[in-house]
Biopython code that builds the backbone (N, CA, C, O; Angstrom):
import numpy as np
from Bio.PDB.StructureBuilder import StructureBuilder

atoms = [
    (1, "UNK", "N", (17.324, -15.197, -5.778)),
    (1, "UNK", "CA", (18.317, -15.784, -4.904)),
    (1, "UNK", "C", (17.691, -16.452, -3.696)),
    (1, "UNK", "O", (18.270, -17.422, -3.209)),
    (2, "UNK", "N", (16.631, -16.043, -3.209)),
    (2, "UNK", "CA", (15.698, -16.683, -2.432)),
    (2, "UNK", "C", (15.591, -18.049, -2.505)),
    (2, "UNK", "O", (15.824, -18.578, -1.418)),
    (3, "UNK", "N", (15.299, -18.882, -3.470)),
    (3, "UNK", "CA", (15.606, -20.174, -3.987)),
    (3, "UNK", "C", (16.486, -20.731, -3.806)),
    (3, "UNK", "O", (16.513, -21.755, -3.124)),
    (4, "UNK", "N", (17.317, -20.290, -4.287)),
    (4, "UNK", "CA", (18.855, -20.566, -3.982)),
    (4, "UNK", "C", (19.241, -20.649, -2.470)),
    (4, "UNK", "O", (19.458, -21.777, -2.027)),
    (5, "UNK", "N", (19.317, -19.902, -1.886)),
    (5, "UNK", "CA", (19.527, -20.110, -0.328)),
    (5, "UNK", "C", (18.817, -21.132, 0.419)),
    (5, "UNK", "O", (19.363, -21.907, 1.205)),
    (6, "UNK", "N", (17.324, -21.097, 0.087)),
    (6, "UNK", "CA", (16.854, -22.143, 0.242)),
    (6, "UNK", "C", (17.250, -23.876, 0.257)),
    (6, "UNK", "O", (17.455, -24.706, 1.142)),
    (7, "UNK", "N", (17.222, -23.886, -1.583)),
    (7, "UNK", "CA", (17.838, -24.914, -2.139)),
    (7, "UNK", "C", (19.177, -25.573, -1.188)),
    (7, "UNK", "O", (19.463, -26.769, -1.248)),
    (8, "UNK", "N", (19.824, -24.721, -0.437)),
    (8, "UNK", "CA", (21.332, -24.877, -0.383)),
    (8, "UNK", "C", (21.278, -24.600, 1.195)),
    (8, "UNK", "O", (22.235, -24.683, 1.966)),
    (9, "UNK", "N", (20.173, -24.311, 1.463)),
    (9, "UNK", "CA", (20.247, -24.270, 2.730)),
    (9, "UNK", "C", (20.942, -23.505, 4.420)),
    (9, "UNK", "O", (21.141, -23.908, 5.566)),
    (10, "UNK", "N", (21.119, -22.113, 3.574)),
    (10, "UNK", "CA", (21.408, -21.246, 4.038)),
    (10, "UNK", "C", (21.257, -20.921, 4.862)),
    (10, "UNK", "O", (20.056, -20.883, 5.129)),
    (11, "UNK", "N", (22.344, -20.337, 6.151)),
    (11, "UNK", "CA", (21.612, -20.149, 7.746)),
    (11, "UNK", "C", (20.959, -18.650, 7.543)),
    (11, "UNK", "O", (19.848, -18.357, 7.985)),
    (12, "UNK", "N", (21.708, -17.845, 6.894)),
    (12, "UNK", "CA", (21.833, -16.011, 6.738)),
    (12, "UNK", "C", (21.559, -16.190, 5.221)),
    (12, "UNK", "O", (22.359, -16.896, 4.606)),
    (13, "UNK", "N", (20.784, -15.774, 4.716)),
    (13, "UNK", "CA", (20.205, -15.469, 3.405)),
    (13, "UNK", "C", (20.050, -14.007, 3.427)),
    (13, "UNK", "O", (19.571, -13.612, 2.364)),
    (14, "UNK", "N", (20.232, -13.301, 4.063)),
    (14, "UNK", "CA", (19.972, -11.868, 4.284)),
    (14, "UNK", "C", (21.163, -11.432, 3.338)),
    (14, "UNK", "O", (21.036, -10.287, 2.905)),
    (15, "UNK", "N", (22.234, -12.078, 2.952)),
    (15, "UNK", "CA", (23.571, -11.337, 2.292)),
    (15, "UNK", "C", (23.001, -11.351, 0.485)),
    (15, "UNK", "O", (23.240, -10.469, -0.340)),
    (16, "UNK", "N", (22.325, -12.444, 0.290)),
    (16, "UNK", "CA", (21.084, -12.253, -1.318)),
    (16, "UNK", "C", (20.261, -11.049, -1.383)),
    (16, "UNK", "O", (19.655, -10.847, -2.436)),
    (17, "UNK", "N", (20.087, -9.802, 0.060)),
    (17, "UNK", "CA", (19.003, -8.983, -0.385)),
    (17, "UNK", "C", (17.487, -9.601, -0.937)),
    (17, "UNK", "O", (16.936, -10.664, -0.649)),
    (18, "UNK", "N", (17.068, -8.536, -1.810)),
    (18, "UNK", "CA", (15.199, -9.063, -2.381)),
    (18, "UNK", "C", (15.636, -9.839, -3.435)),
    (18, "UNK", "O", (16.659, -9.653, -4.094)),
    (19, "UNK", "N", (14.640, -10.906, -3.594)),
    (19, "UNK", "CA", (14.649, -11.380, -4.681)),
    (19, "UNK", "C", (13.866, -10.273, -5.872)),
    (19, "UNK", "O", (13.654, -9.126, -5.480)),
    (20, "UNK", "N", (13.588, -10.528, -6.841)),
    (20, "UNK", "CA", (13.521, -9.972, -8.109)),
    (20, "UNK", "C", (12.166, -10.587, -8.296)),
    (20, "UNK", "O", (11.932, -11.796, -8.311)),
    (21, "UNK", "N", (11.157, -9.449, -8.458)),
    (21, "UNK", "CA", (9.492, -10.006, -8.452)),
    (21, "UNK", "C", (9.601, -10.596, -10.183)),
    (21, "UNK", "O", (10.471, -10.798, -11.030)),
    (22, "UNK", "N", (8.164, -10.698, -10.037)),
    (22, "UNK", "CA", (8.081, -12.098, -11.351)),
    (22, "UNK", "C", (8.149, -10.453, -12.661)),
    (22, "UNK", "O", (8.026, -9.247, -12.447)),
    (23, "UNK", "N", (8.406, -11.285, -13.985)),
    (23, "UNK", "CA", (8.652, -10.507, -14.984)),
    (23, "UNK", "C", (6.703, -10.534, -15.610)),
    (23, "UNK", "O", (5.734, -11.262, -15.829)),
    (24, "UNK", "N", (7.175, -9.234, -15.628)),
    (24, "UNK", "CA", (5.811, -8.808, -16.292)),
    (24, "UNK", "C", (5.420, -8.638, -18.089)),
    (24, "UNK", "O", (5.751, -7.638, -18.726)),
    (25, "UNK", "N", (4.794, -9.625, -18.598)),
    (25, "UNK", "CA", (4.728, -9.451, -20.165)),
    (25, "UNK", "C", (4.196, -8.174, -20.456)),
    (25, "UNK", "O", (3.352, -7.745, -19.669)),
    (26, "UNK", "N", (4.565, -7.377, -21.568)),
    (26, "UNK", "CA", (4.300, -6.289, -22.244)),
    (26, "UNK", "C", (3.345, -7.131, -23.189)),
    (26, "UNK", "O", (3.502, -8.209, -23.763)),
    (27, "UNK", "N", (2.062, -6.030, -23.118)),
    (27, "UNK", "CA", (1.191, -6.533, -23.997)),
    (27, "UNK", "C", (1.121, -4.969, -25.003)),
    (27, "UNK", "O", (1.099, -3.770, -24.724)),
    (28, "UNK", "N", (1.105, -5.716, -26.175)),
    (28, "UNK", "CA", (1.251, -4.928, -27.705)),
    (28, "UNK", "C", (-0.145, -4.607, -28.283)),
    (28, "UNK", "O", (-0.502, -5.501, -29.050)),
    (29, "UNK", "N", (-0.905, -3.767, -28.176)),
    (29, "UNK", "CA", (-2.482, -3.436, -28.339)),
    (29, "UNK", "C", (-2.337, -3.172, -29.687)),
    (29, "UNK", "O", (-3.359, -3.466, -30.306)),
    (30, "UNK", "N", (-1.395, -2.702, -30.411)),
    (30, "UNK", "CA", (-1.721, -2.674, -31.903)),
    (30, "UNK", "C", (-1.885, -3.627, -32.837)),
    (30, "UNK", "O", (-1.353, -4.729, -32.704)),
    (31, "UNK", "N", (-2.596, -3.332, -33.826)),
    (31, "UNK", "CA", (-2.749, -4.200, -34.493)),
    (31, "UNK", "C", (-3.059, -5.994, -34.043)),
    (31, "UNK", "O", (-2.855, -6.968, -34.767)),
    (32, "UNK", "N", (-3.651, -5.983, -32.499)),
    (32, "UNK", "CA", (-4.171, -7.181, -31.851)),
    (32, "UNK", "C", (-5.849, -7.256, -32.257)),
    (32, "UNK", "O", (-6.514, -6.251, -32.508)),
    (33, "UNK", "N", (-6.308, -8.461, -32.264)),
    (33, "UNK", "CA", (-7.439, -8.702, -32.854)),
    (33, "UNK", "C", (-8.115, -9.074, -31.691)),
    (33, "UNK", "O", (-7.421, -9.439, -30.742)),
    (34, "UNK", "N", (-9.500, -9.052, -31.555)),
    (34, "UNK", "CA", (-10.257, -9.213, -30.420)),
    (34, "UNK", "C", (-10.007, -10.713, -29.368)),
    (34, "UNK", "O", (-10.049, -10.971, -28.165)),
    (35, "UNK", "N", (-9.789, -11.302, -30.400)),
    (35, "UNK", "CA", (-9.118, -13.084, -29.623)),
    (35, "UNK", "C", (-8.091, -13.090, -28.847)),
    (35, "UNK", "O", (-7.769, -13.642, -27.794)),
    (36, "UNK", "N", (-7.470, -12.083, -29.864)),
    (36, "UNK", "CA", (-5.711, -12.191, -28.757)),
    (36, "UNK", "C", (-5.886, -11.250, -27.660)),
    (36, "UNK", "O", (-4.980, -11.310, -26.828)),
    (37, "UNK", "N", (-6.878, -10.324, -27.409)),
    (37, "UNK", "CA", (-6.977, -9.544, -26.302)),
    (37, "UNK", "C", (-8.161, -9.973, -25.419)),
    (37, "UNK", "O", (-8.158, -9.344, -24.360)),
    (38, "UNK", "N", (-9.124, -10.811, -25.525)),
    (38, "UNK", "CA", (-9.922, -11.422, -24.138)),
    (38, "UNK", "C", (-9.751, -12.306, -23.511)),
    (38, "UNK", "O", (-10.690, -12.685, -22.810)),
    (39, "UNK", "N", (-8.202, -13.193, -23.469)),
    (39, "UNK", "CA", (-7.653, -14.006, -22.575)),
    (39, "UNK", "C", (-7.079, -13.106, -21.815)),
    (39, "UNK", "O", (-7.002, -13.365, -20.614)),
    (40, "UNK", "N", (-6.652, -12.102, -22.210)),
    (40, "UNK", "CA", (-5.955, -11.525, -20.765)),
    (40, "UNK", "C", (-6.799, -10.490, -19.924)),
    (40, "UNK", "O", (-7.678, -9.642, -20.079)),
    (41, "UNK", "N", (-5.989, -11.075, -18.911)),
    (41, "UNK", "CA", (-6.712, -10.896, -17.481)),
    (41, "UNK", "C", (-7.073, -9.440, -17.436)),
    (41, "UNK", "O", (-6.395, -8.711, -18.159)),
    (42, "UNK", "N", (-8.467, -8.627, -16.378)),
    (42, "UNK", "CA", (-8.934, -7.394, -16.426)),
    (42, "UNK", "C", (-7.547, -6.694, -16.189)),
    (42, "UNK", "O", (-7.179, -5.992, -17.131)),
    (43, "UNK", "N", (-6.474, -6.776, -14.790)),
    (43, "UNK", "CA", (-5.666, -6.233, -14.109)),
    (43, "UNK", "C", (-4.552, -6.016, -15.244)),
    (43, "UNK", "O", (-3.817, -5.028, -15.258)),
    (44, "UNK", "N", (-4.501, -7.159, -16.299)),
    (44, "UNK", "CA", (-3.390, -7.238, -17.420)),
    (44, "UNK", "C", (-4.071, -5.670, -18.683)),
    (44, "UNK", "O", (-3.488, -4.598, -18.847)),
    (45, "UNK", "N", (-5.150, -6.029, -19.220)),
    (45, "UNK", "CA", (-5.974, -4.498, -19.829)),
    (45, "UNK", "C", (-5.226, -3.299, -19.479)),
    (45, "UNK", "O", (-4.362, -2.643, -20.060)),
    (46, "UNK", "N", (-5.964, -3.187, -18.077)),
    (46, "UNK", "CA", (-5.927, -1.856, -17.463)),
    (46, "UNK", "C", (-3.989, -1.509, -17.486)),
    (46, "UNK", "O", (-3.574, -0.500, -18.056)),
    (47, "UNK", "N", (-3.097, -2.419, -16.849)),
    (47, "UNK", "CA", (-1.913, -2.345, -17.261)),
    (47, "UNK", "C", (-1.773, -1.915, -18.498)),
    (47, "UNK", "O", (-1.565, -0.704, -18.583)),
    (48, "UNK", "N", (-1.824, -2.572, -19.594)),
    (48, "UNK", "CA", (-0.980, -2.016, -20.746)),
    (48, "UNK", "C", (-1.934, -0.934, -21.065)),
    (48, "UNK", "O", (-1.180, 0.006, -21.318)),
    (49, "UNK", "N", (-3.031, -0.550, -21.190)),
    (49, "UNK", "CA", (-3.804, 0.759, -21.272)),
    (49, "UNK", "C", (-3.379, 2.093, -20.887)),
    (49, "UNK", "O", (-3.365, 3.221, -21.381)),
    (50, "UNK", "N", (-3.002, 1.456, -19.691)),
    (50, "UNK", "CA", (-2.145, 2.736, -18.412)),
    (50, "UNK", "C", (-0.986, 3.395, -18.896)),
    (50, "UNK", "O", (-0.573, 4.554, -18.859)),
    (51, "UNK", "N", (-0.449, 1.967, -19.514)),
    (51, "UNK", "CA", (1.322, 2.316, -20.056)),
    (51, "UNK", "C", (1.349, 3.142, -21.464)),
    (51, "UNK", "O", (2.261, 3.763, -22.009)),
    (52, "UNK", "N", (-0.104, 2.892, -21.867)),
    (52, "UNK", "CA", (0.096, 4.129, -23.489)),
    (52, "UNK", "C", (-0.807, 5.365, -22.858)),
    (52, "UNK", "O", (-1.243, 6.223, -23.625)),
    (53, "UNK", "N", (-1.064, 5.429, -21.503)),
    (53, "UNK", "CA", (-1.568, 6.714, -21.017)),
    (53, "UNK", "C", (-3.157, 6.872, -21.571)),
    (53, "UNK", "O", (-3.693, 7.789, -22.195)),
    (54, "UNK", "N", (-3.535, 5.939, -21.210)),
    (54, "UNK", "CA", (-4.918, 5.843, -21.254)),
    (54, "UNK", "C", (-5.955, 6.003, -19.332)),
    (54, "UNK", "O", (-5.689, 5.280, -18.372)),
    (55, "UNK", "N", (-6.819, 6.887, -19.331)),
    (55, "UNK", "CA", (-7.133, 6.459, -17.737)),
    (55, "UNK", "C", (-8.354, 5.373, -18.314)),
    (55, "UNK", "O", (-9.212, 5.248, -19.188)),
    (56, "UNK", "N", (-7.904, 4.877, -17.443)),
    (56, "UNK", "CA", (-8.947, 3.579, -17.338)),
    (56, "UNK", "C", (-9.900, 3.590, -15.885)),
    (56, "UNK", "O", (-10.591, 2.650, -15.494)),
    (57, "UNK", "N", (-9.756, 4.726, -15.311)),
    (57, "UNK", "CA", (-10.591, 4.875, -14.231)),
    (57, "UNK", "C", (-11.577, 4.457, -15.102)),
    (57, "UNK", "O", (-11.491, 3.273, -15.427)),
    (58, "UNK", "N", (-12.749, 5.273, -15.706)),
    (58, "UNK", "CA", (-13.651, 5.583, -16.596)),
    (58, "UNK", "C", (-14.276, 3.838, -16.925)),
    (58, "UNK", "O", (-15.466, 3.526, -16.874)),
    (59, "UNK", "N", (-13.319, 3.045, -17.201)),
    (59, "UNK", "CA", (-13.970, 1.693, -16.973)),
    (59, "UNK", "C", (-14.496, 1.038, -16.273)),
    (59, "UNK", "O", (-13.683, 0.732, -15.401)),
    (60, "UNK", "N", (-15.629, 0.492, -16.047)),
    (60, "UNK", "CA", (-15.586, -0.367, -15.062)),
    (60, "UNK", "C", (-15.854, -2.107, -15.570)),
    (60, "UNK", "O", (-15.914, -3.059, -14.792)),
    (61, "UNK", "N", (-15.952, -2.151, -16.704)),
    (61, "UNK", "CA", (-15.640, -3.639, -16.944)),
    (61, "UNK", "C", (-14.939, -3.770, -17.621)),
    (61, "UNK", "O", (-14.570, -2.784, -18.259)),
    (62, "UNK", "N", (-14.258, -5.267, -17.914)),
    (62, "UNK", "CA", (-13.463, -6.247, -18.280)),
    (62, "UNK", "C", (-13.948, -5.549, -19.829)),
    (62, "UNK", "O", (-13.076, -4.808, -20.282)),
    (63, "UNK", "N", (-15.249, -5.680, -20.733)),
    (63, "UNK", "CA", (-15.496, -5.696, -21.808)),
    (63, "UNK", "C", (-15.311, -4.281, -22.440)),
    (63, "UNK", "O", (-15.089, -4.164, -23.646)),
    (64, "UNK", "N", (-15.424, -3.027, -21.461)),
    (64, "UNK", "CA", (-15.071, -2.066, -21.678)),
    (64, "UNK", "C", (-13.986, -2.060, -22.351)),
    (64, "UNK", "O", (-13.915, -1.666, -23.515)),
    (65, "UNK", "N", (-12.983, -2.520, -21.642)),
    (65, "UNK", "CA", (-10.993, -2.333, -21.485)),
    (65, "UNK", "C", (-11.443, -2.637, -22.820)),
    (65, "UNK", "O", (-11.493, -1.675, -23.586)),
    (66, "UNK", "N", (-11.793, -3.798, -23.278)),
    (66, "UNK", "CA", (-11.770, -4.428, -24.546)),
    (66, "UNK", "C", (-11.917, -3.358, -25.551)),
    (66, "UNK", "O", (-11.052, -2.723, -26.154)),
    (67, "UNK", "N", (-12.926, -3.311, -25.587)),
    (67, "UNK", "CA", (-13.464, -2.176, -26.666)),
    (67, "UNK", "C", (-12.274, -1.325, -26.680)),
    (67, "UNK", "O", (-11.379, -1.520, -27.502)),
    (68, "UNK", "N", (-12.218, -0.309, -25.733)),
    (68, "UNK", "CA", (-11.372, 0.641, -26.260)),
    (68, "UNK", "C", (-9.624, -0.061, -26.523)),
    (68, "UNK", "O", (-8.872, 0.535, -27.295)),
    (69, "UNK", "N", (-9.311, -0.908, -26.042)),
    (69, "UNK", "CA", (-8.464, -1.559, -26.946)),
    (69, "UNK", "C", (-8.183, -2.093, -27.905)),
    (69, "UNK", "O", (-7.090, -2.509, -28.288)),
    (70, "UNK", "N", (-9.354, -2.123, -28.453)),
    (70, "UNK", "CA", (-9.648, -2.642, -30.201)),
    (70, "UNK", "C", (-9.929, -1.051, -30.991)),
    (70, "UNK", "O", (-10.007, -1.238, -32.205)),
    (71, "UNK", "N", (-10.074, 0.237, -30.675)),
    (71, "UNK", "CA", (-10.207, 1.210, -30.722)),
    (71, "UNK", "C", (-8.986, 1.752, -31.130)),
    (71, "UNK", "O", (-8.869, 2.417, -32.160)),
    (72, "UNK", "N", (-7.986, 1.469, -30.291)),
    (72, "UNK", "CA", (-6.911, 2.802, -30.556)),
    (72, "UNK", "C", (-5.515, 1.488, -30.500)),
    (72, "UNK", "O", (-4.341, 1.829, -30.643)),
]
sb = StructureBuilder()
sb.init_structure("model")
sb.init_model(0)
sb.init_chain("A")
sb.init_seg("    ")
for serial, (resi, resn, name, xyz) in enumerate(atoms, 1):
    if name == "N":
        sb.init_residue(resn, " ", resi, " ")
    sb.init_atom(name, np.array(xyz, "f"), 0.0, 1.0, " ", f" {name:<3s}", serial, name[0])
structure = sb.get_structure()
């Protein structure tokens, strides 16, 4: 709604509240092949890693994440 008030030129935009942060893609580690998983970004890895309850402390590189995402 931020936009919008903008757009339209709103004196009080405060009655829109927060806007709504950006949508976050779910990334699907199964059955993904090594190509479809080294375009995405280190911060994107460690995300979907996190979300099947993986610690990813234990990583510290980009190629790591990889591996064990071609793993499990």
């Amino acid at each position: 709604m931020g936009n919008y008030a903008d757009e339209f030129s709103f004196n009080q935009n405060g009655d829109f509240g927060e806007t709504n942060p950006r949508v976050k893609r779910k990334i699907n580690l199964l059955n993904t092949t090594i190509d479809a998983i080294e375009p995405f970004s280190e911060q994107e890895l460690r995300e979907a890693l996190m979300a099947r309850g993986v610690d990813v402390s234990v990583y510290n590189e980009k190629q790591e994440l990889v591996n064990h995402a071609l793993r499990h």
